[in-house]
C-alpha positions as CSV (number, residue, x, y, z in Angstrom):
1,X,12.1,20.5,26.7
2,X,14.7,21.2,28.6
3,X,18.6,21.4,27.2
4,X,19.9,18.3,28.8
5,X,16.4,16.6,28.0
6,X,17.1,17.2,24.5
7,X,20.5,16.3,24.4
8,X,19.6,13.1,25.5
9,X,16.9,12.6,23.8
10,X,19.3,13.2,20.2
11,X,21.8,10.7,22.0
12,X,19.7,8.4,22.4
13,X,18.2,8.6,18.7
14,X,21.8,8.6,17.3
15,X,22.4,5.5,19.9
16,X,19.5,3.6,18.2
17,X,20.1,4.5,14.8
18,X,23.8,4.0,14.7
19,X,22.4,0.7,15.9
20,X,20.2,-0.2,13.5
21,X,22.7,0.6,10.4
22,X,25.1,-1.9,11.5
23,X,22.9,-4.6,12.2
24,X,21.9,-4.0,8.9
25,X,25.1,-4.3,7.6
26,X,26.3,-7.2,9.1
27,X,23.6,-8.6,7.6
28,X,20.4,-8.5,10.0
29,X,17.5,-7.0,8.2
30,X,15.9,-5.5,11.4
31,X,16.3,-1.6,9.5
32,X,13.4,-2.1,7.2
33,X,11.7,-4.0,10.0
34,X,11.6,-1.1,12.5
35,X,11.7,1.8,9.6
36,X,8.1,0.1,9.0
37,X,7.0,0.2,12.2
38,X,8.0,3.6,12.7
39,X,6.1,4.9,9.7
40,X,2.8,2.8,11.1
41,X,3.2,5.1,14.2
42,X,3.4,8.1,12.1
43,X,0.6,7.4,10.6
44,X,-1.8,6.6,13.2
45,X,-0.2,9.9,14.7
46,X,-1.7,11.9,11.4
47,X,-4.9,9.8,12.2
48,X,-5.2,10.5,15.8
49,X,-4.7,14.1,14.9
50,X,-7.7,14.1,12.5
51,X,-10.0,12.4,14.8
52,X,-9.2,14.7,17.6
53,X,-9.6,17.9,15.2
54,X,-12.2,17.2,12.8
55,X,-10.6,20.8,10.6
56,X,-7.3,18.8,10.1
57,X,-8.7,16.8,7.6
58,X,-5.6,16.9,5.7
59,X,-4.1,14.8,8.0
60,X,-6.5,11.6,6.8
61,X,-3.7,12.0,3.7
62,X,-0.4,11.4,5.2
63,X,-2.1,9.1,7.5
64,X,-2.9,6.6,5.4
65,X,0.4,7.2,3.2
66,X,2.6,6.2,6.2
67,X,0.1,3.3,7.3
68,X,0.8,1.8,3.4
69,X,4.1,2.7,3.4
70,X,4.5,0.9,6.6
71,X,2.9,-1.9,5.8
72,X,4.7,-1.7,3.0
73,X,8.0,-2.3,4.5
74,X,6.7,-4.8,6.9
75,X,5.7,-7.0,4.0
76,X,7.8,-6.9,1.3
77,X,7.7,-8.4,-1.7
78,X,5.2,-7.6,-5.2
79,X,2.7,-6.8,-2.9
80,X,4.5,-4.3,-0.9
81,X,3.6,-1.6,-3.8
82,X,0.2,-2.7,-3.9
83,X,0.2,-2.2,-0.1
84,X,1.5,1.5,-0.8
85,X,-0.9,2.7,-3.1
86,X,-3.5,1.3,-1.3
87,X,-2.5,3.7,1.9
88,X,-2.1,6.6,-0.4
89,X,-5.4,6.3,-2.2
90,X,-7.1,5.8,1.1
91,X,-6.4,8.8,2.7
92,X,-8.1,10.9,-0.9
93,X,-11.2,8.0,0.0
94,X,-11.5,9.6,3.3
95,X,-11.0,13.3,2.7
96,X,-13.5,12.7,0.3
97,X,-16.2,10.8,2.0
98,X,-15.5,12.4,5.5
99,X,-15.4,16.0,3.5
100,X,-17.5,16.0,0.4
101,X,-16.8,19.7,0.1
102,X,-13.6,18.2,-1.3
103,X,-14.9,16.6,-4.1
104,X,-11.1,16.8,-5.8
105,X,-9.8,13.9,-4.2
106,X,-12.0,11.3,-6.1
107,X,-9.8,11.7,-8.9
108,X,-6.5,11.0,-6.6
109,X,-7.9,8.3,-5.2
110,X,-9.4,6.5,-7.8
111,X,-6.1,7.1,-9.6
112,X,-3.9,5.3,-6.8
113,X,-6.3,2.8,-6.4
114,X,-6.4,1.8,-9.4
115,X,-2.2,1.6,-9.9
116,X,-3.0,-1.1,-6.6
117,X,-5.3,-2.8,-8.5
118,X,-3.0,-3.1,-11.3
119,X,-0.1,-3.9,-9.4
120,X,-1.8,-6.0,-7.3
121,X,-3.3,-8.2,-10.8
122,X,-0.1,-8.2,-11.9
123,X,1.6,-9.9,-9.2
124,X,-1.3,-12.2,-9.1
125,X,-2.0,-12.3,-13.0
126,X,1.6,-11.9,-14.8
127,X,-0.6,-12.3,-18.2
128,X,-3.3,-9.7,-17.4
129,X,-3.7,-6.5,-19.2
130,X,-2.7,-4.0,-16.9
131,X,-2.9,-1.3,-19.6
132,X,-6.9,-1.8,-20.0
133,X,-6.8,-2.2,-16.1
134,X,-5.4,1.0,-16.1
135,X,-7.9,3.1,-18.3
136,X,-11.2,1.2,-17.3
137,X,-9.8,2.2,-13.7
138,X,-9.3,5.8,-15.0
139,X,-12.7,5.9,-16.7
140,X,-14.7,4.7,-13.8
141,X,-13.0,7.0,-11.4
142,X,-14.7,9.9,-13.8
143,X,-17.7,8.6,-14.3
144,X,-18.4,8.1,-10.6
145,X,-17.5,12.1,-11.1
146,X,-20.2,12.4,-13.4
147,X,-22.7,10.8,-11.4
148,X,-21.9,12.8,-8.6
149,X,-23.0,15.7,-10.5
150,X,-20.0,17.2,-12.3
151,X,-21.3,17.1,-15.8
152,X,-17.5,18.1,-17.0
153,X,-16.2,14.3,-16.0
154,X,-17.9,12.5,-18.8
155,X,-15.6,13.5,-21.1
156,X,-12.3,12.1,-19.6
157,X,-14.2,9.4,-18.5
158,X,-15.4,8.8,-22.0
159,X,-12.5,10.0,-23.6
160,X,-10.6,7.6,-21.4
161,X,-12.1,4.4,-23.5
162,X,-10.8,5.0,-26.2
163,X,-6.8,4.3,-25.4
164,X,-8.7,1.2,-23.0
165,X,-9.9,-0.1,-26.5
166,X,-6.1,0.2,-28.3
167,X,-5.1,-1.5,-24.9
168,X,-7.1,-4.7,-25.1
169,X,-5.5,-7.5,-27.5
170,X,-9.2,-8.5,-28.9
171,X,-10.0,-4.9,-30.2
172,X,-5.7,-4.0,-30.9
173,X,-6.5,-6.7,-33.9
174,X,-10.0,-5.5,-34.6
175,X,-8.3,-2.1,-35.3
176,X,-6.0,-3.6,-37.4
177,X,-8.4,-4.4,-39.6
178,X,-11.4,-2.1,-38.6
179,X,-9.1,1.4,-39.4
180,X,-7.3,0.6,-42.8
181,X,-11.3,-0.6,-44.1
182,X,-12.4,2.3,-42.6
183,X,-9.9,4.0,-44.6
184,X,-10.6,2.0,-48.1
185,X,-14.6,2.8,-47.1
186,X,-14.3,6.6,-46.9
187,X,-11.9,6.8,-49.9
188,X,-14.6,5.0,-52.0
189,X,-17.4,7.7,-50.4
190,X,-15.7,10.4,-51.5
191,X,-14.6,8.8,-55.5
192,X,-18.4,8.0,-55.7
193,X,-19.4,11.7,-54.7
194,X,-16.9,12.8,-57.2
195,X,-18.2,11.3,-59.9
196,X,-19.1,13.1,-62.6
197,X,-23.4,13.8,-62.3
């Protein structure tokens, strides 16, 4: 690009800008509005790279970031997050199942889609559990791991139910009664196997 071409072309992108900031604060929310669009372009730019370079499959990533963050920003609201994590949890979906070389990004993915799902049940749902949300998300995530082949991901995935059953209100009281009898149980064990023969 030439000097003037450039010159011009930051002008014209201060012009705009400068624009945009004081409609915004006179009160016109058209920032957000095109700040939206703009990342929507982005990412279809990160995707259009991708599909035209099939080695760029990193690009899937911010891609479908800037597609959720801009339709993010177009919408707004409780479900503008949801929105968000969608995008970013997409682009790990497709570097995954358009690369399965890169097995890795199952766990991102499963992991931001399942904050969407959370945050999308609990602008639905206000009285859902989002914590057992949360760790059943996390445990299937790993066990579709394990079922892929990596033995290691049962653990997490198992290990994973275990804060899901604190999180649940129906077993959070069971434990309130299930540990301390536990406790009494073993105590007893051990004063009968002390017992003089």
């Amino acid at each position: 690009m030439e000097k003037g071409n450039s010159a011009l072309a930051l002008g014209a992108a201060l012009v705009l800008l400068g624009l945009l900031l004081l409609l915004q604060a006179l009160g016109f929310a058209v920032g957000q509005a095109v700040l939206g669009l703009v990342a929507l372009g982005a990412g279809g730019g990160f995707l259009v790279a991708r599909g035209q370079n099939p080695g760029l499959w990193w690009a899937l990533i911010p891609g479908f970031a800037l597609l959720g963050l801009g339709g993010a920003l177009l919408l707004q609201g409780p479900l503008g997050g949801v929105l968000f994590f969608l995008g970013l949890g997409a682009g790990f979906w497709a570097v995954f199942f358009l690369h399965r070389e890169h097995w890795w990004a199952v766990i991102p993915g499963g992991v931001l889609t399942t904050l969407a799902l959370v945050a999308f049940a609990e602008a639905v749902w206000p009285r859902v559990e989002a914590g057992g949300l949360l760790f059943l998300g996390l445990s299937l995530t790993f066990g579709f791991l394990y079922f892929l082949g990596h033995r290691w991901a049962l653990w997490p995935a198992l290990g994973v139910l275990v804060p899901l059953a604190l999180a649940l209100e129906p077993l959070r009281e069971l434990w309130a009664y299930a540990f301390p009898l536990a406790l009494v149980a073993l105590g007893l064990y051990l004063i009968w196997r002390a017992r003089p023969r």
